[in-house]
C-alpha positions as CSV (number, residue, x, y, z in Angstrom):
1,X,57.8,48.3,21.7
2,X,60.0,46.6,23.9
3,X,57.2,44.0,24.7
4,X,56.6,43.3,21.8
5,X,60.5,42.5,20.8
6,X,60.6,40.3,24.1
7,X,57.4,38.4,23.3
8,X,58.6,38.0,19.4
9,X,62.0,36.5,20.9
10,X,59.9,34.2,23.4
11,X,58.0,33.0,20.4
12,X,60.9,32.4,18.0
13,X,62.9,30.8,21.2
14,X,59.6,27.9,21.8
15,X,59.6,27.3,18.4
16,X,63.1,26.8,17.7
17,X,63.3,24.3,20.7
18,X,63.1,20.4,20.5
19,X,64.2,19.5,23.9
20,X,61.0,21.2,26.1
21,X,58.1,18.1,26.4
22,X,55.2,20.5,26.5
23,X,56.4,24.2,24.7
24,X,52.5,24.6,23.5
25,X,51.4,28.4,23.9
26,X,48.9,30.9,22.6
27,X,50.7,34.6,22.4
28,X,47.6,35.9,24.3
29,X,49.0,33.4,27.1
30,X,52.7,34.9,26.9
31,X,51.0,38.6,26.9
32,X,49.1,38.1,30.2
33,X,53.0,37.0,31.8
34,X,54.2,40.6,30.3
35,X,50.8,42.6,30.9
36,X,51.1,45.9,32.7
37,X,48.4,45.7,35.7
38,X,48.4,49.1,35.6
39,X,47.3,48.8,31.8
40,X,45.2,46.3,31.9
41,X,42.7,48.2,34.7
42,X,42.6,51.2,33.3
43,X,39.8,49.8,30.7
44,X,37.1,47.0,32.5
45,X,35.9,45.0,29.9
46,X,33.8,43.1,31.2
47,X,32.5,39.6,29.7
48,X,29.9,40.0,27.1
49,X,27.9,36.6,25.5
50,X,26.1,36.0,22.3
51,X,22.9,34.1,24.0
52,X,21.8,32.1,21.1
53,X,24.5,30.7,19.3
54,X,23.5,27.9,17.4
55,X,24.8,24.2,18.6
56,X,24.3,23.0,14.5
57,X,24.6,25.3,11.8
58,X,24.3,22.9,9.2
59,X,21.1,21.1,10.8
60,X,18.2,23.7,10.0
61,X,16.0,21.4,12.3
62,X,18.2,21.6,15.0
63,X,17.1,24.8,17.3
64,X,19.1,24.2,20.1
65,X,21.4,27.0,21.2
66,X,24.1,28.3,23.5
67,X,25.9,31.4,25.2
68,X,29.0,32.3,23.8
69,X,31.6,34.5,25.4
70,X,32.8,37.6,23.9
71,X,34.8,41.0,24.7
72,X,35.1,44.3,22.7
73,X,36.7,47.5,23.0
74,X,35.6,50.7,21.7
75,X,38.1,53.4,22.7
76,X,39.6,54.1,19.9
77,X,36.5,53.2,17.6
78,X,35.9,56.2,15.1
79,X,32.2,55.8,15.2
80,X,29.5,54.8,12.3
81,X,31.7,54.3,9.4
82,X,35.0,53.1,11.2
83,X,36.4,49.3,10.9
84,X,35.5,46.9,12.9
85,X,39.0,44.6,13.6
86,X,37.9,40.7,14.7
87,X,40.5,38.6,17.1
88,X,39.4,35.3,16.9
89,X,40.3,33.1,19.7
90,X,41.2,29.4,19.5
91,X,42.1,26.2,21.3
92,X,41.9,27.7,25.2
93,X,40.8,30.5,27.2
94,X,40.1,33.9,25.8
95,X,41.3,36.9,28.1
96,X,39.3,40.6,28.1
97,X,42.8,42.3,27.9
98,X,43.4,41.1,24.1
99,X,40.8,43.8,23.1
100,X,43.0,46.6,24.8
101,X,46.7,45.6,25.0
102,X,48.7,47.6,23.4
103,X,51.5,43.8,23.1
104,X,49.1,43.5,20.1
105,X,50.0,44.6,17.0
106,X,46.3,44.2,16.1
107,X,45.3,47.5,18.4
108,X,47.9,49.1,17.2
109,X,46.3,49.3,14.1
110,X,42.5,49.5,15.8
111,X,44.6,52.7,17.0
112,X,45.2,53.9,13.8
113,X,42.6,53.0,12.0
114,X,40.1,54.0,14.9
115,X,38.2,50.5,14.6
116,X,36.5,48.8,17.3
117,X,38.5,45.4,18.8
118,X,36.0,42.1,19.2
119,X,37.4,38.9,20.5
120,X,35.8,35.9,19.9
121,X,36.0,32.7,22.0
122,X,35.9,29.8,20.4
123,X,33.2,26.8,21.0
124,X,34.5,24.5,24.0
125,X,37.0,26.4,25.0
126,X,36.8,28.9,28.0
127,X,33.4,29.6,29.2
128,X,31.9,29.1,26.0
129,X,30.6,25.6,26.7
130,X,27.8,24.4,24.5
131,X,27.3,21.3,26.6
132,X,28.1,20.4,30.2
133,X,29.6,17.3,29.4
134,X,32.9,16.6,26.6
135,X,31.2,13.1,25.8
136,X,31.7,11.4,22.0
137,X,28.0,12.6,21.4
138,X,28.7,16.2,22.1
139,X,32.1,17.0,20.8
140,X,31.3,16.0,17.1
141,X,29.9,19.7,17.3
142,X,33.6,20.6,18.0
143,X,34.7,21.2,13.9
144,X,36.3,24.1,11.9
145,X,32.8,24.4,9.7
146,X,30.9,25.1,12.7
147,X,33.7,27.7,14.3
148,X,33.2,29.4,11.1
149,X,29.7,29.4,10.9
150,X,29.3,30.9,14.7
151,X,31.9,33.9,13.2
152,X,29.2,34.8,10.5
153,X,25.7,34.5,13.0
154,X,27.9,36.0,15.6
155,X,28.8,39.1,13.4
156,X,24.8,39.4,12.6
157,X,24.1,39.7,16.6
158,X,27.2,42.2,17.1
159,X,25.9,44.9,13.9
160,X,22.7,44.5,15.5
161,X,23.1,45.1,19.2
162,X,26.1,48.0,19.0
163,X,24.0,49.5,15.5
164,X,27.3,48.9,13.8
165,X,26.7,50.7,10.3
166,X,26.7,48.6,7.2
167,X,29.7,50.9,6.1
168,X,32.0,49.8,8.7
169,X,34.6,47.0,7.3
170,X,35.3,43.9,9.0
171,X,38.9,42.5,9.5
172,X,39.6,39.3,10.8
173,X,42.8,38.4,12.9
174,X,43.8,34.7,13.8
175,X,47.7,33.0,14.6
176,X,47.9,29.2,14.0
177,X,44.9,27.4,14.4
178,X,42.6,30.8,14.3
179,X,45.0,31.7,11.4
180,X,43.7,28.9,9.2
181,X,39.7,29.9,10.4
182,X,40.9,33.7,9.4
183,X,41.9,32.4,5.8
184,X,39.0,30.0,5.4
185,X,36.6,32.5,6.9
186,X,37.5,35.1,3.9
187,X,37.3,32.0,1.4
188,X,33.9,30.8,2.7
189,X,32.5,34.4,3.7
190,X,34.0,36.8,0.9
191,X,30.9,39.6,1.4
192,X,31.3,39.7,4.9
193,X,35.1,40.4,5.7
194,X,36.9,42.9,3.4
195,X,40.2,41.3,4.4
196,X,41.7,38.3,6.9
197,X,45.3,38.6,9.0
198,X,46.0,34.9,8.7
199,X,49.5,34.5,11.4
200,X,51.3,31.7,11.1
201,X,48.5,29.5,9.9
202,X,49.6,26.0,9.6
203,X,49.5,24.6,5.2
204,X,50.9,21.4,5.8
205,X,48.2,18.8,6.0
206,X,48.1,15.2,6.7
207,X,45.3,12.2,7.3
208,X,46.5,11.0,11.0
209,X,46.8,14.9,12.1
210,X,47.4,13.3,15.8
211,X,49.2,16.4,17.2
212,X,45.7,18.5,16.5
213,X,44.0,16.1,19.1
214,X,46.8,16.5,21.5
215,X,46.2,20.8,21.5
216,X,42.6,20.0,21.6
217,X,43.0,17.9,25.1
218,X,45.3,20.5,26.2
219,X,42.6,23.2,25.7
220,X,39.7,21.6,26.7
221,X,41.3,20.5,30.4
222,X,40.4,24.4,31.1
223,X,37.2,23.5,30.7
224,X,36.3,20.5,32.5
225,X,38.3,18.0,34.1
226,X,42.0,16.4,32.7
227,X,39.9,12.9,32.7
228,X,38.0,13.9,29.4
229,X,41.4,12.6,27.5
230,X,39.8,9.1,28.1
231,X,36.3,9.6,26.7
């Protein structure tokens, strides 16, 4: 409890502030300062990948796929039957511990509710890299459509390797960015997710969104080098 209080004050502190140049953050990136170590090892969870993800999901031609990294938790999942509870990641690294800490108000539901905790990176962020290279060419695959689209094939390849039961309801959880993919996501995917957490999801929307590109750049750098800004 006291975590979470410190990481809501952290939260509402960056966002009240003008006078910090750079105050971008993820809360998964102010839970890892606050982690326990001792909470964080008592659960390995190890990094798990969706091998063929598809680069184009609205290209039937196009075949081409990729590896996508993923981490889940099952240790307070109920078994067939129970809810399955979605984190999906956005514009930087996903960590394993987001599946387990209990910083997250998210686990303390999969708690509970005895659901199992997924945690999706997101295309281009991370490890999940669909092309070696952030060139003009490639990054046109980099688009909210397509985000969604590996949520929904994802989901297929997750029921089907862990023999999660058609029964078992899927809830999706997202902050900002991911906040907007959780509210589209139940708006383009209705049959799919009985219900979408959408967290501070931005609503005000504008042609010459320039501040979007400056996140992207600042997620992407974890990926390759600070020099794709210029391509």
């Amino acid at each position: 409890m006291v975590r979470i209080v410190a990481l809501a004050a952290i939260a509402a502190a960056a966002a009240a502030s003008t006078l910090i140049v750079d105050n971008r953050f993820r809360v998964t990136d102010r839970l890892r300062e606050f982690e326990d170590k001792s909470e964080t090892v008592s659960a390995v969870i190890e990094d798990q990948w969706f091998e063929s993800q598809l680069i184009d999901h609205t290209d039937a031609t196009n075949k081409a796929t990729w590896k996508q990294r993923y981490f889940f938790s099952d240790q307070f999942y109920g078994g067939p039957g129970s809810p399955v509870f979605l984190y999906i990641d956005g514009e930087g690294v996903a960590y394993n511990f987001t599946v387990v800490s209990s910083g997250l108000f998210m686990n303390e539901l999969a708690k509970k509710h005895k659901a199992m905790v997924v945690n999706l990176e997101h295309r281009y962020y991370g490890k999940s890299q669909p092309f070696p290279d952030f060139s003009t060419a490639n990054l046109k695959y980099l688009r909210a459509e397509q985000a969604l689209a590996d949520i929904a094939t994802f989901q297929d390849h997750f029921k089907a390797k862990l023999n999660v039961t058609q029964d078992s309801k899927w809830i999706a959880f997202g902050g900002s960015y991911p906040g907007m993919l959780a509210a589209w996501l139940k708006l383009k995917y209705p049959g799919r997710f009985v219900g979408t957490l959408a967290s501070s999801a931005p609503i005000h929307t504008k042609s010459d969104f320039f501040e979007y590109g400056d996140i992207v750049t600042h997620g992407l750098r974890y990926g390759f080098s600070p020099s794709m800004r210029h391509q």
